[in-house]
N, C-alpha and C positions, 0 to 999 in steps of 0.2 A: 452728415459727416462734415467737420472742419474741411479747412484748404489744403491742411496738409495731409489729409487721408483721401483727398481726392484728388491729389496729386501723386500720392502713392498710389492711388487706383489707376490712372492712367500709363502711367512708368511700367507698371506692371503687367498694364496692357499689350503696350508695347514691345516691350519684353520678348513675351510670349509669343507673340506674332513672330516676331524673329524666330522664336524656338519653333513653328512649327515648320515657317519655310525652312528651316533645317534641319527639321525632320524628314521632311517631302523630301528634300535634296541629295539626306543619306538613300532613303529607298530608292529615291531612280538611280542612284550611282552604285548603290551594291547590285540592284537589278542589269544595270550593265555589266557588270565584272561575271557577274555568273552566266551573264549571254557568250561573254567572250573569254570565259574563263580555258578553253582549250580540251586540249586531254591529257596534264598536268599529272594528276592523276589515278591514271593509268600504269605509269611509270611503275608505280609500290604504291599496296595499299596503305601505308604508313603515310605516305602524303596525302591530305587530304586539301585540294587545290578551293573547294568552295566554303570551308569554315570561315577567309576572311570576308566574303560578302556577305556571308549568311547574317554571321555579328554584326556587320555593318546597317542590313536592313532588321534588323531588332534593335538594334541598338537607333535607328531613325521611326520605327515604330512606337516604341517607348516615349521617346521625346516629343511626338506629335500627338498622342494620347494628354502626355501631362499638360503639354501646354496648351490643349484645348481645354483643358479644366482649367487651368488659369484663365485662360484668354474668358469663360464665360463667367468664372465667379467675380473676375474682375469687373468687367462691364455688366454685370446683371448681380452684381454686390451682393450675391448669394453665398453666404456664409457656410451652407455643405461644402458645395464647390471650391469654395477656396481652402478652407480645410483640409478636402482631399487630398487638392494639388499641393499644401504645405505639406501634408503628410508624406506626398509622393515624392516632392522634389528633395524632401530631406532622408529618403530611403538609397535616392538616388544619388546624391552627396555620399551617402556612408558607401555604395556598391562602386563608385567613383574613386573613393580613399583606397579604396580594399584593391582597387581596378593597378592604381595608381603603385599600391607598394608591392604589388605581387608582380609589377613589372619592373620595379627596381632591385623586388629581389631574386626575378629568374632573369635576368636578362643575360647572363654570361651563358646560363641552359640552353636559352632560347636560339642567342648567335652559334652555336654548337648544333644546336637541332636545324641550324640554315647551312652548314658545313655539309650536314650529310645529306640532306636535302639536293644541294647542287652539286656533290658525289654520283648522289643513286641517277641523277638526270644524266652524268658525264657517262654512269656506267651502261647506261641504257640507251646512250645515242647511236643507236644502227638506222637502217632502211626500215626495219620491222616496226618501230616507233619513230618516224618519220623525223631524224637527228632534230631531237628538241633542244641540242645545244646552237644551232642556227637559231634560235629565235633571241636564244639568251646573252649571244655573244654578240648580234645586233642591237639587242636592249640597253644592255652593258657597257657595250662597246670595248670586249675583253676576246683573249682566243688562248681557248684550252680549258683545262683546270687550274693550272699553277702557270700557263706560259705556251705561247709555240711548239717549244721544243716536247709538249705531250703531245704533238702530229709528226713534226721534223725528228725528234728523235724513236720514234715507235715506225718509222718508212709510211707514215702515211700524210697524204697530201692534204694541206692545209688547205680550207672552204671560204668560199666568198664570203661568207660571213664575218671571218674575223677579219676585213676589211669593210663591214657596213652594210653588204648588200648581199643577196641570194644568189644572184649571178655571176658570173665572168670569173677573170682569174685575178689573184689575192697578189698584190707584191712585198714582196719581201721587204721591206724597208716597213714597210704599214706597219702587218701581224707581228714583224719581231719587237714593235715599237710597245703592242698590245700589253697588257697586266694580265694577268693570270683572273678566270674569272670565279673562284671561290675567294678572293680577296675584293672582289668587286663587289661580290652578293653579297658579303658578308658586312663590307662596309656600306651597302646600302642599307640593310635591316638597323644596323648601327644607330646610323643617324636616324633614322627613321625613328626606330623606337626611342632615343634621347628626347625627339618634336612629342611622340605621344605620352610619353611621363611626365615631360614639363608641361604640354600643351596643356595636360589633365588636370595638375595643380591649378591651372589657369579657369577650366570649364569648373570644377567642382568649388572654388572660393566664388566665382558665378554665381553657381546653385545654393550657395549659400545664403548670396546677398537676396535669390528670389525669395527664397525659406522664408528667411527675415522680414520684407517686404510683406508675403502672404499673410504671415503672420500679425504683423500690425494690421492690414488693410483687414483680416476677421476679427481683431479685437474691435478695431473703430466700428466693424458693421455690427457685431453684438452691442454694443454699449450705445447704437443710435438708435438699437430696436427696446 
């Protein structure tokens, strides 16, 4: 190979290394969420509190497969192998595009399916399911559904939580200061999902440039053999 196909072989090397530790990095990090994912849940079965780890450790499985095909067609200039991994990474680019406009185009569905989400949690916060809105209104840093006055005006006594804590007693200047927490969770998914549509155009023009890369690095290796 030229200097410039074995400069492309090492870049690519590189690369991939990268993509695998963040591969590893998605699995141990969905493998926590699903340790501490709660009983979510529980609540309705229409929520389903473990789909986003689950995605997340498939979606760091995938990534560490492909780019251990890279990582070896590169350094062992094995022209299967890198082929593969152009094949792969350019499968992956297109499930990336598709990833990318099906959340631009449910996203308004999506914020609505997070409305009733932290509903059915508001309607279900008794003793019996152990007020899962104390966890959220800590999270959040929010009290109620829409405000306060859904404790204060229904006679019932507002919870340490929507001043921060599990404990003690809430004062009035705090909770009344609080937002309402279906505008909290809802502006969270928000921005959240804005990071993962743009972040994706970002990861998938990436996977583009590896495509590209594998690509030249198996023509330079066919045409040295």
């Amino acid at each position: 190979m030229n200097c410039l196909a074995g400069m492309v072989k090492y870049i690519l090397y590189i690369f991939n290394l990268i993509f695998v530790i963040c591969g590893i990095l998605l699995i141990v990090l969905g493998s926590i969420m699903i340790s501490n994912i709660g009983n979510i849940s529980d609540f309705d079965d229409a929520i389903n509190a473990d789909i986003i780890p689950i995605l997340i450790i498939v979606l760091g499985c995938v990534i560490f497969v492909i780019a251990f095909f890279g990582c070896c067609g590169a350094i062992r200039e094995n022209i299967c192998l890198t082929t593969t991994y152009a094949v792969f990474m350019f499968i992956l680019f297109c499930l990336q595009i598709a990833l990318v406009v099906w959340i631009f185009v449910q996203r308004t569905q999506f914020l609505n399916d997070m409305d009733t989400v932290i509903t059915t949690v508001w309607n279900k916060n008794d003793a019996s399911n152990g007020y899962p809105m104390d966890a959220v209104q800590i999270s959040f840093k929010c009290c109620g559904l829409n405000g306060s006055l859904d404790y204060t005006g229904n006679n019932k006594d507002v919870p340490s939580s929507c001043c921060g804590y599990m404990n003690g007693q809430c004062d009035v200047n705090v909770y009344e200061s609080k937002p309402g927490c279906r505008s909290e969770f809802r502006e969270f998914w928000a921005t959240n999902t804005d990071i993962i549509r743009y972040a994706g155009i970002g990861v998938a023009l990436v996977e583009l440039i590896a495509f590209t890369f594998a690509c030249c690095l198996a023509s330079s290796i066919r045409k040295s053999r």
